[in-house]
Structure formats: structure tokens, C-alpha cells
C-alpha positions as CSV (number, residue, x, y, z in Angstrom):
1,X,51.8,152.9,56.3
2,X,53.8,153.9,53.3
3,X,51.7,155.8,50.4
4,X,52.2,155.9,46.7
5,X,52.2,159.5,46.9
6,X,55.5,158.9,48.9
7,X,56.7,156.4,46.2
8,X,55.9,158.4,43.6
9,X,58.3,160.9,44.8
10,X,61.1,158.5,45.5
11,X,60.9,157.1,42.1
12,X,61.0,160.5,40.4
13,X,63.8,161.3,42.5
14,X,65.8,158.1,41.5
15,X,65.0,158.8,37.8
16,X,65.9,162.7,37.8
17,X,68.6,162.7,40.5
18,X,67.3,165.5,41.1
19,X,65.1,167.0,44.0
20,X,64.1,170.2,41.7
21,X,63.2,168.1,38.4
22,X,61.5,165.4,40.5
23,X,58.9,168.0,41.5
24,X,58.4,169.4,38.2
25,X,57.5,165.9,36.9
26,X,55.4,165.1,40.3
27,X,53.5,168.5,39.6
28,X,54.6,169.8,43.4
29,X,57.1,172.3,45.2
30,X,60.4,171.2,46.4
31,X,59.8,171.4,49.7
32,X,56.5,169.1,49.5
33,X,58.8,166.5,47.4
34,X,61.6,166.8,50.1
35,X,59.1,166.3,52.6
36,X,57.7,163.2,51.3
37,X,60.7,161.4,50.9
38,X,62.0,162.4,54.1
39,X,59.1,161.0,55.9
40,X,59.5,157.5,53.6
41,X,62.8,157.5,55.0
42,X,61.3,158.0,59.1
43,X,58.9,155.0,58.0
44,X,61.3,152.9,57.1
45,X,64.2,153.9,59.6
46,X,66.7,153.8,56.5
47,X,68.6,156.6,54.5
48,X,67.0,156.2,50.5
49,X,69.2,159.6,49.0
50,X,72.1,161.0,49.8
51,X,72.1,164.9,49.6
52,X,74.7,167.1,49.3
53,X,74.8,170.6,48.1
54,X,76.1,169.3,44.6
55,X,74.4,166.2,43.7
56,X,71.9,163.9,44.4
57,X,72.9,160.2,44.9
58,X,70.8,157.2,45.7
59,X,71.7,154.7,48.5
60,X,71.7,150.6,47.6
61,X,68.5,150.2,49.2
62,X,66.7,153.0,48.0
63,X,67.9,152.3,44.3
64,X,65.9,148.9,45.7
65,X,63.0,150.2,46.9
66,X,62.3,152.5,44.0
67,X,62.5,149.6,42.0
68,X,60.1,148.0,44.0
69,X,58.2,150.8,44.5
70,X,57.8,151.1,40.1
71,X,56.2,147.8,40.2
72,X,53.8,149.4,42.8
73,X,53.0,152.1,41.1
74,X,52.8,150.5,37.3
75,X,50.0,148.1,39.7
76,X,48.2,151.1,40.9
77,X,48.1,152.7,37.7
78,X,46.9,149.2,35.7
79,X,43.8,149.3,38.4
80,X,43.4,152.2,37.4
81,X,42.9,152.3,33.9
82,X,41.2,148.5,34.5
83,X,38.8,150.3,36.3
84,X,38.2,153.4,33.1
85,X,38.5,150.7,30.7
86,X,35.6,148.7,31.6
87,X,33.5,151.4,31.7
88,X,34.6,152.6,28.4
89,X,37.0,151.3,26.9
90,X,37.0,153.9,23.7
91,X,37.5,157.1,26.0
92,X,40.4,158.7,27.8
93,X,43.9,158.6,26.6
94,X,45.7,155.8,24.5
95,X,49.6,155.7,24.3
96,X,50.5,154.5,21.3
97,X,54.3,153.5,19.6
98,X,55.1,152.9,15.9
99,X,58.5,152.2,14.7
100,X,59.6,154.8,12.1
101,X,59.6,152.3,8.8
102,X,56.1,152.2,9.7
103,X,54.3,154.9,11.4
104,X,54.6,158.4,9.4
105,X,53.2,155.8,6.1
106,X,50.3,154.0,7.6
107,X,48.8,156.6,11.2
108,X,48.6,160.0,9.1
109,X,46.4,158.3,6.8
110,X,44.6,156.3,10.0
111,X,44.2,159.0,12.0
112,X,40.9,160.6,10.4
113,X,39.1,157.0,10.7
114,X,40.3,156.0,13.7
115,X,39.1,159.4,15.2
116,X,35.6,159.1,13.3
117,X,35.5,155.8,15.2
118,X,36.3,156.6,18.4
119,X,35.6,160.3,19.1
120,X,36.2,160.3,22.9
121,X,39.8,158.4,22.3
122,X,42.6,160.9,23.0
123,X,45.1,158.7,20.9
124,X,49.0,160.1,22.1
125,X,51.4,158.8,19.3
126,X,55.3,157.9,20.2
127,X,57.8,157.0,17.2
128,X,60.8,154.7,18.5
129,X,62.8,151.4,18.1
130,X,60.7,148.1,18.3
131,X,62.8,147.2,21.1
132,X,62.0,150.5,23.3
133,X,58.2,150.0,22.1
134,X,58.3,146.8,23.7
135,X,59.6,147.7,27.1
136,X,57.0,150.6,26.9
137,X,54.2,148.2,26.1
138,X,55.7,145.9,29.1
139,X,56.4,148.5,31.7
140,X,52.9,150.5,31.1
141,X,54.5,153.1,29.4
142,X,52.6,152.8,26.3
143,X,49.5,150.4,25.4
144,X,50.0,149.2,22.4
145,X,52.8,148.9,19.7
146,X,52.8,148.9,16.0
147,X,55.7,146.8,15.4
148,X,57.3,144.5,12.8
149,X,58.2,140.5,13.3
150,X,60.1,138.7,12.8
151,X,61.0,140.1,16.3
152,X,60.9,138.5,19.7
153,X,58.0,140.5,21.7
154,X,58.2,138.4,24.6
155,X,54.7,137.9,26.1
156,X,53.3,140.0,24.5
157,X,49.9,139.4,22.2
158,X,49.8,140.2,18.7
159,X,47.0,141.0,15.9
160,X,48.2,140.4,12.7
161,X,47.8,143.4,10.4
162,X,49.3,142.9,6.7
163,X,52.6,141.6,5.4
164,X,55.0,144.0,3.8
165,X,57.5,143.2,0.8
166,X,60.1,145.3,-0.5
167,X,61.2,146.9,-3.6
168,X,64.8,147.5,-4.5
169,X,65.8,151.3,-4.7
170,X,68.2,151.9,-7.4
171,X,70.1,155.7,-8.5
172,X,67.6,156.4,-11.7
173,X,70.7,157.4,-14.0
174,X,72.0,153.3,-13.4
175,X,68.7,152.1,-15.0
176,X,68.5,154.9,-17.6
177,X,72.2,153.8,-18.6
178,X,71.5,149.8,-18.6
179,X,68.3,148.8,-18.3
180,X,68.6,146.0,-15.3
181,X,66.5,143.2,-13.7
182,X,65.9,143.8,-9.5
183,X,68.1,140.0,-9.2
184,X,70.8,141.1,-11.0
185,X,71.3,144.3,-9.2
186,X,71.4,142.2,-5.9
187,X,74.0,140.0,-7.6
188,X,76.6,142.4,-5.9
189,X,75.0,141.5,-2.3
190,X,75.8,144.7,-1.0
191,X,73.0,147.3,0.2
192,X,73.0,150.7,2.1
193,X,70.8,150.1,4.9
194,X,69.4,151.4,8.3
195,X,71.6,151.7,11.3
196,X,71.4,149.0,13.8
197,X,69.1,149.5,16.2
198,X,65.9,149.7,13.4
199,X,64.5,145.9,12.9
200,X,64.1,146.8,9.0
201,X,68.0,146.8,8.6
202,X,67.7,142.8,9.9
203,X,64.3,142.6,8.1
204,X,66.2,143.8,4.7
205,X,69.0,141.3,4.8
206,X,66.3,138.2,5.0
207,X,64.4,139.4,2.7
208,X,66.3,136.6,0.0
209,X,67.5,133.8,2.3
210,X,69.0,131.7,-0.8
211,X,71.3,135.3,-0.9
212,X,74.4,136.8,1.3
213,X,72.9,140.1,1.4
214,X,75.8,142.3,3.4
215,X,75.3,145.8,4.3
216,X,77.4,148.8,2.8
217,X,79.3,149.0,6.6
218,X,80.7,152.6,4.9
219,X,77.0,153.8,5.7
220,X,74.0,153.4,7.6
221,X,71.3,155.9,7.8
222,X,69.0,157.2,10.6
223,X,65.8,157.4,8.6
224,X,64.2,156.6,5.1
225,X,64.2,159.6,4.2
226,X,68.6,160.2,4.4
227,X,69.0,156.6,2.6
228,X,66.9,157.8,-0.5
229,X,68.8,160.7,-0.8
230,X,72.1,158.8,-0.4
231,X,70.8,156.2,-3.0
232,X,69.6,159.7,-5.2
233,X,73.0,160.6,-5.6
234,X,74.6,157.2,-6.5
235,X,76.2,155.9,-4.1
236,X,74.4,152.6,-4.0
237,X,70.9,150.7,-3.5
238,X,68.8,149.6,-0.9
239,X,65.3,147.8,-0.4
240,X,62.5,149.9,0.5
241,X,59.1,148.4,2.0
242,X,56.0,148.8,0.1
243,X,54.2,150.8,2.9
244,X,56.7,153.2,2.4
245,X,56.9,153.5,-1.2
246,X,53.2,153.4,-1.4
247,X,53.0,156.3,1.1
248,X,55.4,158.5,-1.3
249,X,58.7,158.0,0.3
250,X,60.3,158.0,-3.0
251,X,58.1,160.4,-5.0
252,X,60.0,163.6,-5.1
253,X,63.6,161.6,-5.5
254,X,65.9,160.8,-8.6
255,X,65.5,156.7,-7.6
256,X,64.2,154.0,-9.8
257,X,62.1,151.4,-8.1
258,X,61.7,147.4,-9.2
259,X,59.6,145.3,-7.9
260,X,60.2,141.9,-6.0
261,X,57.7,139.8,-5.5
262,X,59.8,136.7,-4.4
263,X,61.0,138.8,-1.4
264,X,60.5,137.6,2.4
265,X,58.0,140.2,3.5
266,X,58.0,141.7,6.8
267,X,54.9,141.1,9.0
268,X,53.3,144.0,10.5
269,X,51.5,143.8,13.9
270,X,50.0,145.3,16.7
271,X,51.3,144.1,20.1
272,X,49.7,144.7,23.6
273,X,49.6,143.3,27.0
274,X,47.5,140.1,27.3
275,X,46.5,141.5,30.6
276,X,44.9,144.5,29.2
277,X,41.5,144.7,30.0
278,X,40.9,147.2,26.2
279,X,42.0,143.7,23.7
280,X,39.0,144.5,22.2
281,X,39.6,148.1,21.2
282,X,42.9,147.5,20.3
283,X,41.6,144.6,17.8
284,X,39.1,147.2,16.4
285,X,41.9,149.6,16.0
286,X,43.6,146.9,13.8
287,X,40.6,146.7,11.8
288,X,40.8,150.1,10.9
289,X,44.8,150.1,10.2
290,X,44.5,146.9,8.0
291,X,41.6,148.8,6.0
292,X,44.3,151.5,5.8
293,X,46.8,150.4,4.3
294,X,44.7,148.4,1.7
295,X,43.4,151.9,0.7
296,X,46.7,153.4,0.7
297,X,47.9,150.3,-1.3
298,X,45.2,151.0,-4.1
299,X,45.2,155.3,-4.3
């Protein structure tokens, strides 16, 4: 009978390629991880790696069965946690993603309640694109993701937290010089955005349906934080979400903010498995975050 211990080992082998850096992440010696997948391969009579002095290369069907033998071990490890979660489901370890437009303005400020709340919960926190978060939330990787729609999660089950409008970010010297409206600044259609890849670059371009918003294609920033300081020096505008200007992303820059309350907000969400066995932490966890943010929207 195959094990998972043996599974385990192939599937770190077919992520690393690499016999030496699939123990380290397996937490054995090389000689133990060899051993393992060498008997695998006696129990199923096939060759699953190739080895050669120089590289490490995986055969068709073991690029197969360590596909398979994921799934088996993303199984093993829901049981698992199944298992811890009914017996309490506010202890042990929670994986959590945020994407960036979201996460460094709403969890510093969470943290201290949600911790209050849940003393026993060690809460591990991951910033990336919604739609790694997703697959991280689908694959096990991570439990739940703090996420913005409109975005296709899949199956995936949402809470609804708040929505989030924008405000348009403008070089303070241009509104110091002429005095302007937020609709006539987007007259010109063209904003400096996120790079593609971040949902609040497709969020910011809906934001005014009845508009052609286009993005300044000479630019696109990796963070908040660079497009501010581009919009500080003049080179053009942008819209910023309210989260983030509430949170002081703009505080210490040379930008002018208007407001625009006719603007398609964003919706802000978590998203977890609807097999997970903790929906109703994670729905108490939202509590918290939505109580957040109204706080942080009043200070």
C-alpha cells in the first residue's frame, strides 16, 4: 500500500526538482526522501524521476501521479483540519490572503480585535493578486481571502463586507493653479493606474460606466504607494479607494484629493470554501473587519 508519507515526498520532488530542496521542505534527510520515492517507484513497478548527476526530471507518469497524489494529500489535510475545526474552530493556525489595495488599510487596524477575540487563533497573513488568492483558497493553500468583486471567484462563498468608492488623486499644484471639479478632471479620460494583474486597475476603469476611462499605457505602477508619488510629481491622476485614503495613503504626499460620490464602488468580501467546516468563524471574522473599517472610516 502506497502511503502519503511517500506522496508527500514525490510531490515535493515534482515541485523543487530537486532531491536536496524536497527534503528541506519535507523536514527529512536526503537519503530518507530518496528512499521513499524509490520504494513508490518498487510499488508501482514504474520509473516517477529521472536522476542524473545534473538535474532532476520527472517522467509523464509521475508528473501524473503527483498530480494525483496533491489531490490526496489536500484530502488528507482537509480531514485533518475538519477534524481540529470541530473541536475548535477558533484555535490553531488560519491562512489568510488580502490583496494589496486592501490589506495593509483595513488588517493592521483588525489585528488587535480580531486577536482580543480569538486568543488561541494563530492568524498567518499572505498579500497577493485576487487571482493567486483564489487558487490558494481552492487548492487549501490558504482559508480564506479578502478579495474585491466584481471578480469571478468561482465556487467559492462570499460574506459581504462594505463597498468601497474612490476619490480622484490629482498633483496639488493643478488644483492650487485652477481650482477644478473631480468630472472635469476625468474629462481627459486618461488615468495612471495599477499594472495588470491587480483587480483595482479593472475596478478603476468602471468606476464611471457612462465614461471611456483609458489608462496612461506610458505607466503602470506596482503599488499605491509608487502611483502617489508619480501623481505627486505631476505627471497625471488616478482614483484612489476610500479604504486607502482613509488609512493615510495620501497623507504625507503633495496630492489633492476630490471626492466622487457617483462612482461605481468596489465590493469588498471575504471568500472561503463552502466545504469548510470553520464558515462560522470566518463570518465572525467579517464582523469584526466590517466594524473596522467603519471605525477607520470615522477617526
Amino acid at each position: 500500500m502506497i502511503t502519503l508519507r511517500q506522496l508527500r515526498f514525490l510531490v515535493a520532488v515534482a515541485d523543487t526538482l530537486s532531491f536536496s530542496r524536497a527534503a528541506e521542505i519535507c523536514f527529512v534527510t536526503q537519503p530518507t526522501l530518496s528512499a521513499g520515492v524509490k520504494e513508490l517507484e518498487d510499488r508501482l513497478g514504474v520509473v516517477l524521476v529521472e536522476r542524473t548527476r545534473r538535474s532532476v526530471l520527472m517522467t509523464p507518469v509521475g508528473a501524473e501521479i503527483a498530480e494525483r497524489g496533491r489531490e490526496l494529500l489536500l484530502g488528507a489535510e482537509d480531514i485533518e483540519r475538519i477534524a481540529e475545526a470541530h473541536l475548535n474552530i477558533d484555535e490553531g493556525d488560519l491562512r489568510m490572503g488580502a490583496i494589496p489595495t486592501i490589506g495593509p488599510y483595513l488588517i493592521p487596524s483588525a489585528l488587535p480585535a480580531l486577536r482580543a477575540r480569538f486568543p488561541k487563533l494563530n492568524i498567518y497573513l499572505r498579500e497577493e493578486m485576487t487571482e493567486n488568492l483564489i487558487e490558494g483558497v481552492v487548492s487549501g493553500r490558504l482559508d480564506l481571502a479578502l478579495i474585491a468583486l466584481p471578480f469571478d471567484v468561482g465556487a467559492l462563498e462570499i460574506s459581504p463586507l462594505f463597498e468601497d468608492g474612490y476619490q480622484l488623486a490629482m498633483p496639488k499644484l493643478w488644483s492650487e493653479a485652477q481650482p477644478t471639479s473631480a468630472r472635469e478632471e476625468l474629462e481627459g479620460g486618461t488615468l495612471m493606474l495599477l499594472e495588470k494583474g491587480h483587480c483595482l486597475q479593472r475596478h478603476a476603469l468602471a468606476a464611471f460606466p457612462d465614461r471611456n476611462l483609458r489608462q496612461d499605457e506610458s505607466f503602470a505602477a506596482t503599488s499605491l504607494t509608487t502611483l502617489i508619488a508619480m501623481v505627486s510629481e505631476g505627471l497625471g491622476i488616478t482614483l484612489l479607494p476610500d479604504l486607502a485614503v482613509d488609512g493615510g495613503v495620501a497623507n504625507t504626499s503633495d496630492v489633492a484629493l476630490l471626492a466622487l460620490p457617483d462612482a461605481c464602488p468596489r465590493t469588498v468580501v471575504l471568500a472561503w470554501r463552502r466545504t469548510t467546516a470553520r464558515k462560522a468563524l470566518f463570518e465572525e471574522i467579517g464582523a469584526i473587519l466590517r466594524a473596522v473599517r467603519s471605525d477607520i472610516a470615522k477617526a
